[in-house]
N, C-alpha and C positions, 0 to 999 in steps of 0.2 A: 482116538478114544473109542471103546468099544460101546455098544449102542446098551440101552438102560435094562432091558429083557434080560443081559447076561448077567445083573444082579442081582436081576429078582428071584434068580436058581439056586441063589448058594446058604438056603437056609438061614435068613432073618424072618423075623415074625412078622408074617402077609402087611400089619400095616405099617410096619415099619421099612419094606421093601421099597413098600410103593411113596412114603415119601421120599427115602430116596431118589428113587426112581425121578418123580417129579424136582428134586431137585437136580439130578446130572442133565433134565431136560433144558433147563435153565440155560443150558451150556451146549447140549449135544443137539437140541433140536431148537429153531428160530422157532417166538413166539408168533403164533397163528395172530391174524388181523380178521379173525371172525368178529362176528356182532354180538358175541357174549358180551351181556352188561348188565352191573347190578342197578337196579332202579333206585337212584337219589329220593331222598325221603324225608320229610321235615315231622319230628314227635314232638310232643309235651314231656316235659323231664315227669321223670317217676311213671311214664305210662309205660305198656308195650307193644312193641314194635319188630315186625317182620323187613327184614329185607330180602326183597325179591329179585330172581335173577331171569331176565327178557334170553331164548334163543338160544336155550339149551342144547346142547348137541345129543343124541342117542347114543347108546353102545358106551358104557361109562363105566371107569372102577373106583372114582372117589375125586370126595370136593376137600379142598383145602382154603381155608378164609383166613387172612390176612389182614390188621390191621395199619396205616399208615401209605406211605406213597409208593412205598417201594416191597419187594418180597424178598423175607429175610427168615431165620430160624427164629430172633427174638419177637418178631411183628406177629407171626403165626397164632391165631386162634384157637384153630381146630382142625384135626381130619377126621372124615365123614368115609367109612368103607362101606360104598351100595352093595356088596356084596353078604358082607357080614353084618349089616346094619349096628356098625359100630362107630363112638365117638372117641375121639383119642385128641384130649387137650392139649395146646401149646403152650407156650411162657406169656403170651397175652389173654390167658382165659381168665377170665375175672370170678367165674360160676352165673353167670347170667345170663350166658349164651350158649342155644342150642341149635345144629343145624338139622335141618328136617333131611325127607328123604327126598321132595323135589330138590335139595341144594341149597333153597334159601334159607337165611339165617333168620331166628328167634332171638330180641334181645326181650330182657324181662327188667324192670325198674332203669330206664335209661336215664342216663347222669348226661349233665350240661357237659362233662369228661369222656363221654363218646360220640361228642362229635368230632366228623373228619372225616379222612377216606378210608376205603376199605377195598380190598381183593381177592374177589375168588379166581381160583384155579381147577380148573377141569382135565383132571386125568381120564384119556379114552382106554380103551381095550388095546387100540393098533399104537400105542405108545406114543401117543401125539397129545400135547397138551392145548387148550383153550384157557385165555384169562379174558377177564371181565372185570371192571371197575365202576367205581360207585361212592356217591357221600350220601352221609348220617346227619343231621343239623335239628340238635336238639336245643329247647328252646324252653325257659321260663315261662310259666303262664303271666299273663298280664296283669298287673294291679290296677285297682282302679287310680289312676291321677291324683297329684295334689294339684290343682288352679288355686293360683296366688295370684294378687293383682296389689300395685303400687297404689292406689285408690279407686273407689267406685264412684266415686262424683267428681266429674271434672266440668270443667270450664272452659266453655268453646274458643278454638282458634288462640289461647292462653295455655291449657295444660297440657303435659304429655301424659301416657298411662304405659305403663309397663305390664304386662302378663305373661308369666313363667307358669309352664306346665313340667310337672316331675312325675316320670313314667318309667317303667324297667322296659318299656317296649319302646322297639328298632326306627319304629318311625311314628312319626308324630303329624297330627292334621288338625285343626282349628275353623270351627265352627261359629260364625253368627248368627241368633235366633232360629236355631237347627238346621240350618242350610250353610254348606261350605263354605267359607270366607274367602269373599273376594278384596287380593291387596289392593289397596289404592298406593298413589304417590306418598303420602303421610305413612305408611304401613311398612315396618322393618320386620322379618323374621330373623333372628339367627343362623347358621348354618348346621346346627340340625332343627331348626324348627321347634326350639323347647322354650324360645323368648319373642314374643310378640311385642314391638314397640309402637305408639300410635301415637306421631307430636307435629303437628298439635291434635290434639281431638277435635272432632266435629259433629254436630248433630247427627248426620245419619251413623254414627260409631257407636250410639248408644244402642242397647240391647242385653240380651243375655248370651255370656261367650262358653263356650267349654272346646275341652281340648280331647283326642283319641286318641293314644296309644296302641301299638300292635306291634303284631309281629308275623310271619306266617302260619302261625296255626292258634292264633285267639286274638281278641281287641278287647280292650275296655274303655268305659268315656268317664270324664273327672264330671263331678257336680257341676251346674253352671252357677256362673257369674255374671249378676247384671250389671251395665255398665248405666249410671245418669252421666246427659250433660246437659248442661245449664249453658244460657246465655246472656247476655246481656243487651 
């Protein structure tokens, strides 16, 4: 197979050359084990978001971004020619993404629908390419909690109490009288932690409970819940 340089002679439009180019690389030249990589990044849906690329190489004719695991004509976002400082969309550009002139990508109103992975590829001058890989994990903001509780007066070493926390957020933490809740032996959580069981109840279980919601890029906390117990 003749090497990528001998296509880029025969009169295609510059940036149409060079993706090719980057694609017979695919084939003609092994991918380099450089330390190009996009920096994984956690947004708020609806915000905007740069993805940035760590160990850039110099001497460069153009970035190509890539959405998904693998690099394909359909995955393709965009090319970026540093020469021409031009952009030339692929069959994944949505219109909300732009790539700068360091390489890295601008996304503008990011959808819970773009998270995932992503791929840049770095074409050099000496016909060698660099890829780089990276995820996006875009994220709902948090609502505040519903705290629901089966009753707030129980009766010691007789009742149990149930308390469900309803959150859109990943992980869940439970609170007595504002300090983290320590489980005791009577103390069930669920396996995600959105149902607290306490049977029997016991005097020190009284107080006031709430629950936290998060995720990595916000938290919210539900109103509290006071819990009586009575004895006999």
């Amino acid at each position: 197979m003749e090497p990528p340089s001998a296509n880029a002679r025969r009169g295609l439009v510059p940036w149409q050359g060079i993706l090719l180019a980057v694609s017979l690389l695919t084939f003609w030249n092994p991918l380099t084990t450089a330390q190009l990589a996009i920096v994984s990044t956690n947004a708020a849906e609806r915000s905007d978001v740069v993805l940035r690329v760590r160990n850039m190489p110099d001497e460069l004719l153009s970035y190509v971004w890539y959405k998904g695991e693998r690099v394909g004509q359909n995955h393709q976002i965009a090319l970026y020619n540093i020469g021409t400082r031009e952009c030339h969309p692929g069959p994944a550009y949505t219109g909300r993404e732009t790539i700068n002139h360091d390489g890295s990508l601008l996304f503008k109103n990011v959808t819970l629908e773009d998270t995932g992975n992503y791929i840049i590829i770095v074409l050099l001058r000496i016909f060698k390419k660099e890829i780089g890989f990276g995820q996006l994990h875009v994220y709902e903001l948090v609502r505040t909690p519903t705290l629901l509780v089966s009753k707030t007066t129980a009766t010691e070493h007789k009742d149990s109490v149930v308390l469900a926390c309803y959150t859109n957020g990943i992980i869940i933490q439970w609170f007595l009288n504002y300090k983290s809740l320590q489980l005791t032996k009577r103390m069930k959580l669920s396996k995600d932690n959105s149902t607290l069981t306490i049977n029997p109840v016991s005097r020190e279980d009284a107080g006031d409970y709430f629950c936290e919601g998060s995720n990595p890029i916000s938290s919210s906390e539900s109103e509290p819940c006071k819990l009586d117990v009575t004895y006999e």
